[in-house]
DRENZA-603025 format. One record per residue (C-alpha): residue number from 0; residue in one letter; x, y negated, z. Coordinates in Angstrom, 2 decimals. Layout:
BEGIN
+-----+----+---------+---------+---------+
|   i | aa |    east |   north |      up |
+-----+----+---------+---------+---------+
| NUM |  a |       X |       Y |       Z |
...
+-----+----+---------+---------+---------+
REM end
This chain:
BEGIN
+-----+----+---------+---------+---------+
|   i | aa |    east |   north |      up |
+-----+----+---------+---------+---------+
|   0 |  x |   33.80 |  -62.77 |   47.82 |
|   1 |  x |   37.11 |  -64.07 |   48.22 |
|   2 |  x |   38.31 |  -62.74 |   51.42 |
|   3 |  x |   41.52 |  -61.34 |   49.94 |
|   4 |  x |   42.35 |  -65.17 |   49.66 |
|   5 |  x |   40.90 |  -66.23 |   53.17 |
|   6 |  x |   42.64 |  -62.95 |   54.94 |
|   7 |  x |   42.01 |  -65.18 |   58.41 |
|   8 |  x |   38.55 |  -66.50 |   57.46 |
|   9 |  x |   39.80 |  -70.03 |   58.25 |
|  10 |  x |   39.34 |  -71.88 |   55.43 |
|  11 |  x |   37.10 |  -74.86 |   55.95 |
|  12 |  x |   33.25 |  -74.88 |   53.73 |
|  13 |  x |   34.18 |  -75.50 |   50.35 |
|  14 |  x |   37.99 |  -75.70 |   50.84 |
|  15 |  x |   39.09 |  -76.18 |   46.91 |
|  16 |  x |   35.55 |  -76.17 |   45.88 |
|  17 |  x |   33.18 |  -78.64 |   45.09 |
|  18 |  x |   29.61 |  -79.52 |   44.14 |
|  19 |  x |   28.94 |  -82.13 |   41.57 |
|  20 |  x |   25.56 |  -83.92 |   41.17 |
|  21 |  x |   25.02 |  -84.76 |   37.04 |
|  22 |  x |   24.53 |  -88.23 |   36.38 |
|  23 |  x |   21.57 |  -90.00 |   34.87 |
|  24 |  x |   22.98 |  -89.43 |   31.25 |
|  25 |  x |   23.69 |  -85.80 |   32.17 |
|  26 |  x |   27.53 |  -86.56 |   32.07 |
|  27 |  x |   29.89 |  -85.09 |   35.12 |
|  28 |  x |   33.53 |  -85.88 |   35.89 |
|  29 |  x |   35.85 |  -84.28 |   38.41 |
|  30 |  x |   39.74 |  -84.21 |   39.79 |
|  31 |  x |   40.99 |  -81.06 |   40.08 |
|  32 |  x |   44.80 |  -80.26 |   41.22 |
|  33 |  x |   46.58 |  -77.54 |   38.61 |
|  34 |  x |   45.57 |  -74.58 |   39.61 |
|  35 |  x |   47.85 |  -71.23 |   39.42 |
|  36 |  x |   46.87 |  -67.88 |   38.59 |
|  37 |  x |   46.83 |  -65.51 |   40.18 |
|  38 |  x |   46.40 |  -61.06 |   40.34 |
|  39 |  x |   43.86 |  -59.16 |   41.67 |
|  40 |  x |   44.51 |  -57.89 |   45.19 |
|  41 |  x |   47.39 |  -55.01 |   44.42 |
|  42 |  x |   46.23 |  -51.54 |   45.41 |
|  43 |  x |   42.66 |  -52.61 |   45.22 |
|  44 |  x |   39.82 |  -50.67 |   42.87 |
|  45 |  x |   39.95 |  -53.32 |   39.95 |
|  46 |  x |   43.94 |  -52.97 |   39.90 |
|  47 |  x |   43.66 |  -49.57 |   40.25 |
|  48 |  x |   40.46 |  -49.72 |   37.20 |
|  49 |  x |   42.81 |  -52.33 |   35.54 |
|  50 |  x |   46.11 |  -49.88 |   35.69 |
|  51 |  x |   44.06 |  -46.64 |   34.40 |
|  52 |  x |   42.69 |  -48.79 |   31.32 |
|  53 |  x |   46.53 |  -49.65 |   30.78 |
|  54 |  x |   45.97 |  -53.35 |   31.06 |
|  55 |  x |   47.33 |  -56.03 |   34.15 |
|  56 |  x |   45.25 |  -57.24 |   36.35 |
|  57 |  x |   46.71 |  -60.70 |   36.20 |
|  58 |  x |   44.20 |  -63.87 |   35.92 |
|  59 |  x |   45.05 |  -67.47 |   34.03 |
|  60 |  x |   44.86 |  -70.51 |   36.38 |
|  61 |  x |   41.40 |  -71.28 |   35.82 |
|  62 |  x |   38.64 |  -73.87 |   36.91 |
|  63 |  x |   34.98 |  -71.99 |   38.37 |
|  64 |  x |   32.25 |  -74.17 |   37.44 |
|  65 |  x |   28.70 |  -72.52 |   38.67 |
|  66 |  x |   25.68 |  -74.16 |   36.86 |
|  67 |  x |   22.17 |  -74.57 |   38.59 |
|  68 |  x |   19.19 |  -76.65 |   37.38 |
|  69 |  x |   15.34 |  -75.76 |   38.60 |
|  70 |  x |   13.92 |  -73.08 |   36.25 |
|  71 |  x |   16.95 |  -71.89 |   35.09 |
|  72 |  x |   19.18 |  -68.80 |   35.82 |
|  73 |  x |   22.33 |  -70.09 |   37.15 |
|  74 |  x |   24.78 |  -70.20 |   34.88 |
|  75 |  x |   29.08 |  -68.82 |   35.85 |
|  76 |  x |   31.26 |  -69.84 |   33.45 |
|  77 |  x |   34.96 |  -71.47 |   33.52 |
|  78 |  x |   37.55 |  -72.85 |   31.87 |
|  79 |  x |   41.17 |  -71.27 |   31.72 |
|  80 |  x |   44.52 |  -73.44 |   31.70 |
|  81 |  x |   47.53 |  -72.35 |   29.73 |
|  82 |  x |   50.71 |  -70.97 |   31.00 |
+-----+----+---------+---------+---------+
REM end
């Protein structure tokens, strides 16, 4: 989950997420504000995993998008933003 980011469990359903239906043709649009990145939560097992392997636990500003159709596993994927 993302309780590191919610540490007083206040945030609203879906506060900066979103589902989005596909069109008839298949196609989707959305608005998204820039998003930042961010670390994992310092002190934590993956910084402390990240540390050991000698690498940063730092994450690009990215986009989730989550995937679901009937039949199908769901799919996780996302799509990172430079700088």
């Amino acid at each position: 989950g993302y309780s590191h980011f919610d540490p007083t469990a206040t945030q609203t359903p879906f506060n900066n997420r979103r589902r989005i239906k596909l069109g008839k043709d298949g196609r989707y649009a959305f608005h998204s504000k820039q998003p930042s990145g961010y670390s994992v939560p310092p002190g934590g097992s993956t910084d402390q995993l990240m540390q050991a392997l000698g690498r940063h636990g730092n994450r690009p500003a990215h986009v989730h998008f989550f995937i679901e159709a009937p039949g199908y596993r769901t799919l996780t994927t996302q799509i990172n933003f430079e700088g």
